[in-house]
N, CA, C, O and CB atoms as a CASP TS submission, in Angstrom:
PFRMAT TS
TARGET T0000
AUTHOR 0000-0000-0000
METHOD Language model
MODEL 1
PARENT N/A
ATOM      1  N   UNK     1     -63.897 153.515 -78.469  1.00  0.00           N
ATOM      2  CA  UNK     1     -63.292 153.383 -79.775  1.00  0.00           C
ATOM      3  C   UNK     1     -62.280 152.235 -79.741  1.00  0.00           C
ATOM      4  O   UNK     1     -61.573 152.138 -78.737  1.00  0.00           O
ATOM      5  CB  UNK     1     -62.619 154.711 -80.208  1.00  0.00           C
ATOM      6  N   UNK     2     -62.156 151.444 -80.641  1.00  0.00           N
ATOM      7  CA  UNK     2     -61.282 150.515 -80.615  1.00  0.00           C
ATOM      8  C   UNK     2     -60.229 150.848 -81.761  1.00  0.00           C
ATOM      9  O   UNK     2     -60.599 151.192 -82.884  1.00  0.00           O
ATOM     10  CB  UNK     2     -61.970 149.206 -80.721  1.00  0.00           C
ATOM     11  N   UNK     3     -58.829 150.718 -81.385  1.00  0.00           N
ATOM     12  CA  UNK     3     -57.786 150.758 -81.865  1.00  0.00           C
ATOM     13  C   UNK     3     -57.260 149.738 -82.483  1.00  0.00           C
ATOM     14  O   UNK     3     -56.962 148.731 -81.840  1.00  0.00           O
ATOM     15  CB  UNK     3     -57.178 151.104 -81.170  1.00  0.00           C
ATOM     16  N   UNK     4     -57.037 149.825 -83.959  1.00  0.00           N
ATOM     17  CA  UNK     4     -56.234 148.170 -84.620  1.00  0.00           C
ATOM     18  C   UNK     4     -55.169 148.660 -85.284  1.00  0.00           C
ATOM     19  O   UNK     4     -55.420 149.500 -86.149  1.00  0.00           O
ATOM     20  CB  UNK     4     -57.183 147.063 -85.893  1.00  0.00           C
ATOM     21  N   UNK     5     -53.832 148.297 -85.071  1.00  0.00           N
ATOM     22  CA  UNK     5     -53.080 148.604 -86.080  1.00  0.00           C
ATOM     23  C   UNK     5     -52.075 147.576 -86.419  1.00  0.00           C
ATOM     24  O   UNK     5     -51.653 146.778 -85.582  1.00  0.00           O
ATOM     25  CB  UNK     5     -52.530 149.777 -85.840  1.00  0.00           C
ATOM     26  N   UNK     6     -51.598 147.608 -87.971  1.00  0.00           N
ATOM     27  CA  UNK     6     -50.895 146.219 -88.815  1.00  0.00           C
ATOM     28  C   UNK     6     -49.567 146.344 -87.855  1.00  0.00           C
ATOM     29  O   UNK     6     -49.461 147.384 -87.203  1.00  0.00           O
ATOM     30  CB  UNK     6     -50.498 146.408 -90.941  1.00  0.00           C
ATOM     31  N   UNK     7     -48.573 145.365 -87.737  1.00  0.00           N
ATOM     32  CA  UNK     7     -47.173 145.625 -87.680  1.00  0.00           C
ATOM     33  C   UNK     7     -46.808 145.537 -89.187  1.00  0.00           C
ATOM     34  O   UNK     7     -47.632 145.316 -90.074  1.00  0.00           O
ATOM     35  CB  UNK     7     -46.349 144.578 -86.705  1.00  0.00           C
ATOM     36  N   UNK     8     -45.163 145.785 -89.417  1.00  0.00           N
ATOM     37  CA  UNK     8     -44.775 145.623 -90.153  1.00  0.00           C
ATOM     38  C   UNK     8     -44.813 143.989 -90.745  1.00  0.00           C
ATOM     39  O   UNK     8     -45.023 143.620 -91.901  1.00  0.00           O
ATOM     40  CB  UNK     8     -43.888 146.263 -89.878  1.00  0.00           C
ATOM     41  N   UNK     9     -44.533 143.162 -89.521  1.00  0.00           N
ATOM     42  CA  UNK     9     -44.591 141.631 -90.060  1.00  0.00           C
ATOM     43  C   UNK     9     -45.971 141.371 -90.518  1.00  0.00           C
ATOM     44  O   UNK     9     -46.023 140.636 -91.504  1.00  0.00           O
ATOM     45  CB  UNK     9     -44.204 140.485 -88.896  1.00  0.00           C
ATOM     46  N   UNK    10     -46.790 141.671 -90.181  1.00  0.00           N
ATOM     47  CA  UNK    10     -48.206 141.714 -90.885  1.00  0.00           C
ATOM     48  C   UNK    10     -48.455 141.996 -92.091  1.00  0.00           C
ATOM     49  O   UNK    10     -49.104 141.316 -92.886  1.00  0.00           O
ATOM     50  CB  UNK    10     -48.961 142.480 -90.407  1.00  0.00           C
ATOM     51  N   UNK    11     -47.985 142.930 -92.251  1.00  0.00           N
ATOM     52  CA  UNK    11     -48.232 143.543 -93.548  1.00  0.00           C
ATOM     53  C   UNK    11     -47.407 143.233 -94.521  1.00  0.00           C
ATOM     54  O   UNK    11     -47.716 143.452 -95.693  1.00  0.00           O
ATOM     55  CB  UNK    11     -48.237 144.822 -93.507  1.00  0.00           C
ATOM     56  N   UNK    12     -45.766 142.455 -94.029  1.00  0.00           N
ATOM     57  CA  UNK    12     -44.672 141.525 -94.649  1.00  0.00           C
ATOM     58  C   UNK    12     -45.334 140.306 -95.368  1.00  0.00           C
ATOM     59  O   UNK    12     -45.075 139.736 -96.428  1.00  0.00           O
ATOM     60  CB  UNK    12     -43.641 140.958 -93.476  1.00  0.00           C
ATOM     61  N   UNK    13     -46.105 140.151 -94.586  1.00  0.00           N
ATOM     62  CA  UNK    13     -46.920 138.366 -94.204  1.00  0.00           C
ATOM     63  C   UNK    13     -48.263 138.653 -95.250  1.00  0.00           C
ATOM     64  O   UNK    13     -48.465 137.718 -96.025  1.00  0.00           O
ATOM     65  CB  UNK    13     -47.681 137.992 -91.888  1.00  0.00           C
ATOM     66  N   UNK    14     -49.149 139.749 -95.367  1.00  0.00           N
ATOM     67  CA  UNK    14     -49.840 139.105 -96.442  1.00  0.00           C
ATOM     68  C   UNK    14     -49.867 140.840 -96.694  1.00  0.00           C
ATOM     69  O   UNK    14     -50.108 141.793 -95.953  1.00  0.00           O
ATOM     70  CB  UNK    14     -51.399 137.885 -96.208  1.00  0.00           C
ATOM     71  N   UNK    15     -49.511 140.708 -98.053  1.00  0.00           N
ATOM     72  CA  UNK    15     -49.108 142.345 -98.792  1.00  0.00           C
ATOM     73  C   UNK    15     -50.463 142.580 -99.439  1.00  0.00           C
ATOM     74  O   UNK    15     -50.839 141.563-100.020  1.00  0.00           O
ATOM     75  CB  UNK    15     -47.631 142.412-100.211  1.00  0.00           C
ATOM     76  N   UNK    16     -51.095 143.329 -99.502  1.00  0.00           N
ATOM     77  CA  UNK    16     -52.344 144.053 -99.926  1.00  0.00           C
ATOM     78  C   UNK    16     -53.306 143.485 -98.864  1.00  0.00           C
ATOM     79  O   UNK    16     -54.501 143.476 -99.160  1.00  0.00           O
ATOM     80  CB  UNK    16     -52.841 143.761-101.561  1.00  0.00           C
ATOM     81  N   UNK    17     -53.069 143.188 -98.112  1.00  0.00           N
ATOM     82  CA  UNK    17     -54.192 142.547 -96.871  1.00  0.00           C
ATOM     83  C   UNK    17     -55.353 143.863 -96.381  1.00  0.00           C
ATOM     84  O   UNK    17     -54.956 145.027 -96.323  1.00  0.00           O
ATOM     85  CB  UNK    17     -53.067 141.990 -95.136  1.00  0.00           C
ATOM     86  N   UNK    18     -56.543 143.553 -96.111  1.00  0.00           N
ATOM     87  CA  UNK    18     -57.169 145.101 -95.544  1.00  0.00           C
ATOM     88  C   UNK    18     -57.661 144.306 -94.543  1.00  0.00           C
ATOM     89  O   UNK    18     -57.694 143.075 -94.541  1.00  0.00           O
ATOM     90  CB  UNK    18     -58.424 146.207 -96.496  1.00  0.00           C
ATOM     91  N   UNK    19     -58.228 145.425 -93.274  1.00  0.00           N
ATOM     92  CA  UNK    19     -59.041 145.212 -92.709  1.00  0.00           C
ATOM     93  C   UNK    19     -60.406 145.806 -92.528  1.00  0.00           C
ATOM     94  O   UNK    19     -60.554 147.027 -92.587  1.00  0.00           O
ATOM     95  CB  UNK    19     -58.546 145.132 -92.034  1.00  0.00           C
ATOM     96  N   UNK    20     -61.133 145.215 -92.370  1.00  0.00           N
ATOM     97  CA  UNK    20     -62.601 145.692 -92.536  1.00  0.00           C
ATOM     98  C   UNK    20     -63.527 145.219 -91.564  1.00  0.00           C
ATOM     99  O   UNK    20     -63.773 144.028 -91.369  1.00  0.00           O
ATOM    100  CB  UNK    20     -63.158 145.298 -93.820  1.00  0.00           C
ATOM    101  N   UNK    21     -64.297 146.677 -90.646  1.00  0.00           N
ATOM    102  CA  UNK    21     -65.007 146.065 -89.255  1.00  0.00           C
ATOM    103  C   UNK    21     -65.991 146.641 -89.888  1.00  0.00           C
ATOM    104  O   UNK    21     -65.767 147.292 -90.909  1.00  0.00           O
ATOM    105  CB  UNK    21     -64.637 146.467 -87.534  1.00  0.00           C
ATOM    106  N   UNK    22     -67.445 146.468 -89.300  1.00  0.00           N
ATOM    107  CA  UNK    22     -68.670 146.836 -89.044  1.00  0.00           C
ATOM    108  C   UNK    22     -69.095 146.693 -87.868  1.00  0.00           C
ATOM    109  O   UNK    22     -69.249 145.538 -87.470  1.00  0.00           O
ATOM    110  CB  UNK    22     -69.410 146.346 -89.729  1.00  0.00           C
ATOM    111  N   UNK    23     -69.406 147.810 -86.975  1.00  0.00           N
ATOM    112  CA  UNK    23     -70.521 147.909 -85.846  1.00  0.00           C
ATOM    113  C   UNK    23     -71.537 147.994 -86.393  1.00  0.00           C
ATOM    114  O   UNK    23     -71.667 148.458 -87.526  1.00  0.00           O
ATOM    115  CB  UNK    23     -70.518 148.944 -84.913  1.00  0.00           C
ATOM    116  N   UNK    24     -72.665 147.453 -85.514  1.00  0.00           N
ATOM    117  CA  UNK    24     -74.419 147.279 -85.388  1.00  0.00           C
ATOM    118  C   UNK    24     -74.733 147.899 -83.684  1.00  0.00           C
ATOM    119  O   UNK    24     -74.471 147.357 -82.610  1.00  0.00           O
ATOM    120  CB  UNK    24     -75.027 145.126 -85.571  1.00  0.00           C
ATOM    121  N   UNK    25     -75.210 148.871 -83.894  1.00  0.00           N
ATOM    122  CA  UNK    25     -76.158 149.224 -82.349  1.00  0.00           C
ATOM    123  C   UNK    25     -77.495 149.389 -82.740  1.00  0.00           C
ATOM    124  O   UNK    25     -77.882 149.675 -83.873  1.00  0.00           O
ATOM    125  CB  UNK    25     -75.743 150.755 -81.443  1.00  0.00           C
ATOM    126  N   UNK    26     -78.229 149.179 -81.672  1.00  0.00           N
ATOM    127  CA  UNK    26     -79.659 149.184 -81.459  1.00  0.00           C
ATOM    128  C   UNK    26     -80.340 148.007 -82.239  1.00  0.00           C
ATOM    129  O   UNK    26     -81.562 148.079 -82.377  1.00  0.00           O
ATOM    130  CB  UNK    26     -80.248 150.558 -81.900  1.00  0.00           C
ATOM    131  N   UNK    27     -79.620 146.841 -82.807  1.00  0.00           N
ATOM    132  CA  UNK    27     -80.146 146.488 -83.915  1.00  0.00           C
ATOM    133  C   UNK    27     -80.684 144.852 -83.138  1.00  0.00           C
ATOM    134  O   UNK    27     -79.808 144.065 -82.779  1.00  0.00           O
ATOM    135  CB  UNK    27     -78.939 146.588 -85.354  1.00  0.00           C
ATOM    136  N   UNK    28     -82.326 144.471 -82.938  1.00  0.00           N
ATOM    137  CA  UNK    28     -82.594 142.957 -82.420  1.00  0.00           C
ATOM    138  C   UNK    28     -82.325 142.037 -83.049  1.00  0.00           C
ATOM    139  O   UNK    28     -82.542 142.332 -84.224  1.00  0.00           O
ATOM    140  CB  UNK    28     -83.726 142.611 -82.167  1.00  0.00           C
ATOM    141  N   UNK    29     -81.903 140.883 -82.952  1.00  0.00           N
ATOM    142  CA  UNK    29     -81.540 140.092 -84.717  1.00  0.00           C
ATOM    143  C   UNK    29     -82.757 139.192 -84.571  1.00  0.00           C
ATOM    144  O   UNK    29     -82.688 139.045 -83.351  1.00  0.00           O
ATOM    145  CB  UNK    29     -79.684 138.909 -85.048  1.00  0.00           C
ATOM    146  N   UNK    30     -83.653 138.596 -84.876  1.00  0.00           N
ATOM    147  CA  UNK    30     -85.260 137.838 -84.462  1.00  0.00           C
ATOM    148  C   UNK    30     -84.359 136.520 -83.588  1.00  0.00           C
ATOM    149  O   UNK    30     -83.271 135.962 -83.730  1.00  0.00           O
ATOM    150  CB  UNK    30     -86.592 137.083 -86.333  1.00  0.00           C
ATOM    151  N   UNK    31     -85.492 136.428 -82.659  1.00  0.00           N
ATOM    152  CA  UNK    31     -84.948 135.130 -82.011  1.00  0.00           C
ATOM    153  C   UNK    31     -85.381 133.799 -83.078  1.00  0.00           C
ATOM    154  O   UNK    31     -85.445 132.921 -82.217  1.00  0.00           O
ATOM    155  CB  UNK    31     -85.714 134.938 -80.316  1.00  0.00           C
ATOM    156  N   UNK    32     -85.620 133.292 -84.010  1.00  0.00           N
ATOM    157  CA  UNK    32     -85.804 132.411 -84.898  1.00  0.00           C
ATOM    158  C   UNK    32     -85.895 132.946 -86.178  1.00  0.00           C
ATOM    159  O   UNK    32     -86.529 133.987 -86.349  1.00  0.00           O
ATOM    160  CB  UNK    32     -86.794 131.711 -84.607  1.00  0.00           C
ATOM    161  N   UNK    33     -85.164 132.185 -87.410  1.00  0.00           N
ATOM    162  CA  UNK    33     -85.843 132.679 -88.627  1.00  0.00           C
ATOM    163  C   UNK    33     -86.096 131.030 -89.224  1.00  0.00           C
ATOM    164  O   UNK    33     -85.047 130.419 -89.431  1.00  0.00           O
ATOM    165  CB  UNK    33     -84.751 133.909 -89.720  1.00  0.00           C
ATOM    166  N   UNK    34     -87.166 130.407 -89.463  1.00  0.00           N
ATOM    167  CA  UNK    34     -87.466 128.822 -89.886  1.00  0.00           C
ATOM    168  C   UNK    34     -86.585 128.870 -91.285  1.00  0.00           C
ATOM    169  O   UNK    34     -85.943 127.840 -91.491  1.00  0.00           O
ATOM    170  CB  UNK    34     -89.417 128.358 -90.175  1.00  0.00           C
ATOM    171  N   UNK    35     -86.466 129.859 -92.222  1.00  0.00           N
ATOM    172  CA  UNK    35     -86.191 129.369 -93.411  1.00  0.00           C
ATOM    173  C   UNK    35     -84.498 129.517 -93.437  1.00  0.00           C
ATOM    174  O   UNK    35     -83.803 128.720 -94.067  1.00  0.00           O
ATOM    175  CB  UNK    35     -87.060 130.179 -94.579  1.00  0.00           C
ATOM    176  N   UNK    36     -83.913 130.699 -92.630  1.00  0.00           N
ATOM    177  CA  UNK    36     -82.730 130.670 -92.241  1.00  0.00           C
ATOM    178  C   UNK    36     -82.281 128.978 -91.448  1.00  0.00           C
ATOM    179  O   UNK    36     -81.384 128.317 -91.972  1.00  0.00           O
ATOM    180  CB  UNK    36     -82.671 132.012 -91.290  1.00  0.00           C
ATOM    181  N   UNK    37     -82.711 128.667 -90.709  1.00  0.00           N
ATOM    182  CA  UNK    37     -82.511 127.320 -90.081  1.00  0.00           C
ATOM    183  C   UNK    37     -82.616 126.192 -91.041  1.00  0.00           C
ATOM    184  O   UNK    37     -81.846 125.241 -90.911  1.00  0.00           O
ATOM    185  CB  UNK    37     -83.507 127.091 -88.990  1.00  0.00           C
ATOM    186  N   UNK    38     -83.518 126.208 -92.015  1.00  0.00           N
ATOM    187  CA  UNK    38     -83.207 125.096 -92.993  1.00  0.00           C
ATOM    188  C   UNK    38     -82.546 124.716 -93.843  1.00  0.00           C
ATOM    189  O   UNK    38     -82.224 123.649 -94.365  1.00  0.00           O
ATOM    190  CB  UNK    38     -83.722 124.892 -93.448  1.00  0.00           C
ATOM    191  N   UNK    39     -82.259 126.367 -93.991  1.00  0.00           N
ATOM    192  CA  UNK    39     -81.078 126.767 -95.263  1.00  0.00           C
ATOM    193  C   UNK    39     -79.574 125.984 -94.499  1.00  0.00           C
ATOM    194  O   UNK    39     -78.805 125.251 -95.120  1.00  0.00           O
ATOM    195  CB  UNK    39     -80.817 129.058 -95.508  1.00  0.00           C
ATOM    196  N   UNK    40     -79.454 126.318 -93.228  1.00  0.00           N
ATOM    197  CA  UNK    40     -78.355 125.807 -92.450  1.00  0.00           C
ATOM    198  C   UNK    40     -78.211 124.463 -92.688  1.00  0.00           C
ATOM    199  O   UNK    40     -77.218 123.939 -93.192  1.00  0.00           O
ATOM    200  CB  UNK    40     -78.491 126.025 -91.061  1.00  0.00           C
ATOM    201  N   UNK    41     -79.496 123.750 -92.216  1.00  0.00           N
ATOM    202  CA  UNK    41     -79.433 122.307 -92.200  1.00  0.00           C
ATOM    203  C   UNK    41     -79.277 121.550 -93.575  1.00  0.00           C
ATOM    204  O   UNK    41     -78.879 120.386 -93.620  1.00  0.00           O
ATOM    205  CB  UNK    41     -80.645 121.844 -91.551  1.00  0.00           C
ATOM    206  N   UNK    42     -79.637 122.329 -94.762  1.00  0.00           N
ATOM    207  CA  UNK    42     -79.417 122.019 -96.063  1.00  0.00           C
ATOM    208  C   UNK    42     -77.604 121.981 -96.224  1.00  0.00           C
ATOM    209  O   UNK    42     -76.977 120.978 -96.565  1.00  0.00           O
ATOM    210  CB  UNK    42     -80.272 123.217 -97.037  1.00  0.00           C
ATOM    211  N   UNK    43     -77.114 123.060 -95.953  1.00  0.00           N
ATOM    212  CA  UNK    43     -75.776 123.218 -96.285  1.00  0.00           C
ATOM    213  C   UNK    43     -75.057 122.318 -95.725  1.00  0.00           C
ATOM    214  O   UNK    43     -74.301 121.619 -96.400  1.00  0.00           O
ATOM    215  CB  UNK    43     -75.283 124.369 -96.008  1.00  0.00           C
ATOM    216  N   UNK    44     -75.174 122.183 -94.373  1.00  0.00           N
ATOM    217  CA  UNK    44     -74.450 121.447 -93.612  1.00  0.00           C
ATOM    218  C   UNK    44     -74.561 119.799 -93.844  1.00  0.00           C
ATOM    219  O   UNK    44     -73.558 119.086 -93.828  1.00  0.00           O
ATOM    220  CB  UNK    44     -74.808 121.871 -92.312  1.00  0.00           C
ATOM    221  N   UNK    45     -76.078 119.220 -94.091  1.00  0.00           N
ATOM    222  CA  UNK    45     -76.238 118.364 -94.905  1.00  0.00           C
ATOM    223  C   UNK    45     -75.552 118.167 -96.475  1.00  0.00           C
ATOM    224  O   UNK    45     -75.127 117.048 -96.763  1.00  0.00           O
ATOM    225  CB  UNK    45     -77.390 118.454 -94.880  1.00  0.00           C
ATOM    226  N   UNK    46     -75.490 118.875 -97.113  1.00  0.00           N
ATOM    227  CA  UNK    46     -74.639 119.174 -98.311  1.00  0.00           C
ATOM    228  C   UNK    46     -73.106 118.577 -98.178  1.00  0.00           C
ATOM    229  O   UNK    46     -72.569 117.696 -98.849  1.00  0.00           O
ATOM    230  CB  UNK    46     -74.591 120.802 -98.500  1.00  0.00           C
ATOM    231  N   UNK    47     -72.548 119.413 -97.004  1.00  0.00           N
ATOM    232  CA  UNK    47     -71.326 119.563 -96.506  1.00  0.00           C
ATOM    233  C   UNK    47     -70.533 117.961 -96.534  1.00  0.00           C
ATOM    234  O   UNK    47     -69.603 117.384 -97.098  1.00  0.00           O
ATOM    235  CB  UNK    47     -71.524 120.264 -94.998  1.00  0.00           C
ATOM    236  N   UNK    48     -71.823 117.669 -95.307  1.00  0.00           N
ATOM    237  CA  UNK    48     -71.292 116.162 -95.150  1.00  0.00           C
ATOM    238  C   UNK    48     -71.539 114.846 -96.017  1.00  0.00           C
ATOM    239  O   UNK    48     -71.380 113.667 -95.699  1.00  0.00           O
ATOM    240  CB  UNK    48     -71.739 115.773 -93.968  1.00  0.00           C
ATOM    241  N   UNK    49     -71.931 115.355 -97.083  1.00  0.00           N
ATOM    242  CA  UNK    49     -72.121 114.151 -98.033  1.00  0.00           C
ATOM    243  C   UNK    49     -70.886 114.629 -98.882  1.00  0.00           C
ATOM    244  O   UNK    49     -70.136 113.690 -99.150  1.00  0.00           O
ATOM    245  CB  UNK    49     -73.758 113.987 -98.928  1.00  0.00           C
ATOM    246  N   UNK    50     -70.593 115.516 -99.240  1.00  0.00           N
ATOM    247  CA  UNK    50     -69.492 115.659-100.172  1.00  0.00           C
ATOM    248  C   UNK    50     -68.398 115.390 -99.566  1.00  0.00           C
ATOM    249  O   UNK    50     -67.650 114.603-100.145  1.00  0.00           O
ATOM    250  CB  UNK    50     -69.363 116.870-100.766  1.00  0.00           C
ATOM    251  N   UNK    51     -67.988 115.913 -98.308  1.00  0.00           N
ATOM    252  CA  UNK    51     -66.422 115.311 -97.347  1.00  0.00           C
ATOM    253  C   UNK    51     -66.887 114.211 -96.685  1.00  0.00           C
ATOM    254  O   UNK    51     -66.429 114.461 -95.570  1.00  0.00           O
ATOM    255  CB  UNK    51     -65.664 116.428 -95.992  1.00  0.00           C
ATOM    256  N   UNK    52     -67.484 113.140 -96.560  1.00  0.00           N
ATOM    257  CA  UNK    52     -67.593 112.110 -96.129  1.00  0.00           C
ATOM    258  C   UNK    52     -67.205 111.222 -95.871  1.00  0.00           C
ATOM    259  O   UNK    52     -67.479 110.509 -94.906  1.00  0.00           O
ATOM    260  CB  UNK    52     -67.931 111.891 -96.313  1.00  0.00           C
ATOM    261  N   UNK    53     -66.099 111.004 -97.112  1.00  0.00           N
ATOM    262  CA  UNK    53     -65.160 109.987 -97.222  1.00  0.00           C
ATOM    263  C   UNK    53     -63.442 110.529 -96.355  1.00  0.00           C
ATOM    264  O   UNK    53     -62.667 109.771 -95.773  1.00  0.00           O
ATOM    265  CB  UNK    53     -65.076 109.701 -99.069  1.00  0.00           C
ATOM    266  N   UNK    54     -63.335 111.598 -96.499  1.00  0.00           N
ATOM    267  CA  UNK    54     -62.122 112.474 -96.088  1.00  0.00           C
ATOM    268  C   UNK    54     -61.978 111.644 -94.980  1.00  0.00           C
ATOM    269  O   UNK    54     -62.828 111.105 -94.272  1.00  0.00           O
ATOM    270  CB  UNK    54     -62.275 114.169 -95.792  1.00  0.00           C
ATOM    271  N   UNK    55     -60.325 111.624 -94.936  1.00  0.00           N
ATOM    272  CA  UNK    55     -59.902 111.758 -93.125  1.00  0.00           C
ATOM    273  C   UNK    55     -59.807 112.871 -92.525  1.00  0.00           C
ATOM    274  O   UNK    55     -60.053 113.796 -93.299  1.00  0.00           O
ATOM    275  CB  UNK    55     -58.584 111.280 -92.689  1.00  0.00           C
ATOM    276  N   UNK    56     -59.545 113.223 -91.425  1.00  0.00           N
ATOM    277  CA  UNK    56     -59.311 114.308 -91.094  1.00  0.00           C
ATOM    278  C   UNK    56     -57.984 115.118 -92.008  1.00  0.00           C
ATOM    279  O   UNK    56     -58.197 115.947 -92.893  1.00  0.00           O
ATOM    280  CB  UNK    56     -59.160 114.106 -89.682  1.00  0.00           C
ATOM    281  N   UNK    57     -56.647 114.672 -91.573  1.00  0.00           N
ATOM    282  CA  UNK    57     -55.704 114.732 -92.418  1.00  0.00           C
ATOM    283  C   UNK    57     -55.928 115.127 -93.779  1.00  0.00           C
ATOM    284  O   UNK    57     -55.647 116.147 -94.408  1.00  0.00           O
ATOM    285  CB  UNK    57     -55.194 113.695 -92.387  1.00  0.00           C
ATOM    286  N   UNK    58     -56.594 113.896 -94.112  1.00  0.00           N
ATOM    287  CA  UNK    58     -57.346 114.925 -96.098  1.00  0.00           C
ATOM    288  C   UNK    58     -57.703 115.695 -96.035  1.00  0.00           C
ATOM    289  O   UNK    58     -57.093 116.514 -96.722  1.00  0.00           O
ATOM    290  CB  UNK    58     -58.509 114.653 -97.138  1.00  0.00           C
ATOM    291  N   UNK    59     -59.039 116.346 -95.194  1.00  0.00           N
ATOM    292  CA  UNK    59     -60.182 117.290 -95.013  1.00  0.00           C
ATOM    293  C   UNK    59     -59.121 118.470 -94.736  1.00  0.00           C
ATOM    294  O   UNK    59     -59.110 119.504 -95.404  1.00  0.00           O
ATOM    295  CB  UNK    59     -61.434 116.893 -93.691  1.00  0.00           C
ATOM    296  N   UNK    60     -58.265 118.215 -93.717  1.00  0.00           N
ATOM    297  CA  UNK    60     -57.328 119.630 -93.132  1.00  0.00           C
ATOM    298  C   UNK    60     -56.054 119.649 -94.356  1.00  0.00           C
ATOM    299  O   UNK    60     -55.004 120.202 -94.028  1.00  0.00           O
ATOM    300  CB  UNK    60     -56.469 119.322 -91.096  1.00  0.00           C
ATOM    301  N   UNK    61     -56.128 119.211 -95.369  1.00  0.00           N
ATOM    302  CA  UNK    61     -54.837 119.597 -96.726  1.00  0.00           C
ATOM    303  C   UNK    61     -55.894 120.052 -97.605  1.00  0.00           C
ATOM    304  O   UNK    61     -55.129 120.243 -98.550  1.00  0.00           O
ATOM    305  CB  UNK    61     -53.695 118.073 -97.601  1.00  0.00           C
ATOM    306  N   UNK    62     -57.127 120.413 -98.115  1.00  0.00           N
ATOM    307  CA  UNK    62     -57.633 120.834 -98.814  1.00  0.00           C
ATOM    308  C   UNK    62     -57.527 122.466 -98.643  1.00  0.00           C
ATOM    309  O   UNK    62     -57.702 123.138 -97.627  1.00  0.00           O
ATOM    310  CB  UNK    62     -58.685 120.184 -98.795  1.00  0.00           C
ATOM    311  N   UNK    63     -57.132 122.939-100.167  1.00  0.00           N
ATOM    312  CA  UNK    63     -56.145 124.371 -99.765  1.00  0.00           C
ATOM    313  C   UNK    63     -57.680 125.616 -98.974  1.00  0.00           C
ATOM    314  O   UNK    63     -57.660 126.736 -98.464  1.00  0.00           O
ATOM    315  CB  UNK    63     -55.122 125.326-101.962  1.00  0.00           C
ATOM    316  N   UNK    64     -58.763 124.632 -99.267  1.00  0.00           N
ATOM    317  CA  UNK    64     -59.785 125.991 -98.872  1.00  0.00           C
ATOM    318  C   UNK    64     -59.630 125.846 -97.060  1.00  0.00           C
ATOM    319  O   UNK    64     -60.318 126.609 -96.383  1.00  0.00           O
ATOM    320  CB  UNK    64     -61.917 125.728 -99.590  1.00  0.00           C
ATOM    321  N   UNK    65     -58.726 124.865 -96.374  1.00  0.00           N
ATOM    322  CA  UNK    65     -58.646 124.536 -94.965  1.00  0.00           C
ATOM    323  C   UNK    65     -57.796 125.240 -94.810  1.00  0.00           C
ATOM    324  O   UNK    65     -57.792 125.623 -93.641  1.00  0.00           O
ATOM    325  CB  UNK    65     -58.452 123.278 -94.445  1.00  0.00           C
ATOM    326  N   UNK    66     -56.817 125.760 -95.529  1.00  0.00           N
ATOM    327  CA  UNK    66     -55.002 126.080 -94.986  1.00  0.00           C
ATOM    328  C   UNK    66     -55.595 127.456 -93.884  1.00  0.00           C
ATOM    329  O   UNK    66     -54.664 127.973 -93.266  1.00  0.00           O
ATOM    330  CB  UNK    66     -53.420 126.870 -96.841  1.00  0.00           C
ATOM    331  N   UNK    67     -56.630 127.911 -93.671  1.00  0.00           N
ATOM    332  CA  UNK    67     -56.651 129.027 -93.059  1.00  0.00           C
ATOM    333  C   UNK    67     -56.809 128.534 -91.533  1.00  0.00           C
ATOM    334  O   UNK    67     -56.214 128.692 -90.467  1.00  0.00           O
ATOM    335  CB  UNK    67     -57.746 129.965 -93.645  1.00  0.00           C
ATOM    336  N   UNK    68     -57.772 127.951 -91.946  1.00  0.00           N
ATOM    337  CA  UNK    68     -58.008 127.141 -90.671  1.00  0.00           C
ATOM    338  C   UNK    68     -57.514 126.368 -89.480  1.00  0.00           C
ATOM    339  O   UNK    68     -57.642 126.419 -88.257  1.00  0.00           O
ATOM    340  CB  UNK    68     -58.422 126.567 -90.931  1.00  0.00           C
ATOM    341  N   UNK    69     -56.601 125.281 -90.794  1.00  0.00           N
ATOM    342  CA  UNK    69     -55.291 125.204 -89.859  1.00  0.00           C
ATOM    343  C   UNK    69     -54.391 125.492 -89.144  1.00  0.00           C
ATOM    344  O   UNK    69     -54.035 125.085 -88.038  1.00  0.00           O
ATOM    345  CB  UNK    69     -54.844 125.061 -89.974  1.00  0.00           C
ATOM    346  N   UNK    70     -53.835 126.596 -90.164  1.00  0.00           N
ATOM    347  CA  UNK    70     -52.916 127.807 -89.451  1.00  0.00           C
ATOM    348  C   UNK    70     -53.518 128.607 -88.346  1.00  0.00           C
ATOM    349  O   UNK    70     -52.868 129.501 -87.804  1.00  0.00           O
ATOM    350  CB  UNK    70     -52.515 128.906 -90.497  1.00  0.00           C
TER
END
């Protein structure tokens, strides 16, 4: 069994925050899925045409990064 619990500064730090796990047992995940893999290469292709121009610096101030950063 695994044990998680907030501190108070945690829960100071982001107020209505939850946590939420899911276990999987017994479960194989397929060793390939082709249309899953293209879908990837689509997005990621996507990705890099739209931030392309960014510096890093730009790319890491865009507020959907602040998590990341931190």
């Amino acid at each position: 069994m695994l044990l998680i619990s907030a501190t108070d500064a945690w829960r100071a730090a982001h107020p209505g925050a939850a946590i939420g796990l899911l276990e999987l047992s017994g479960v194989e995940p397929p060793r390939s899925c082709p249309a899953l893999n293209a879908r990837k290469r689509d997005v990621e292709t996507s990705l890099r045409e739209r931030y392309k121009s960014l510096t890093r610096p730009e790319l890491a101030s865009l507020p959907v990064m602040g998590a990341y950063v931190r």
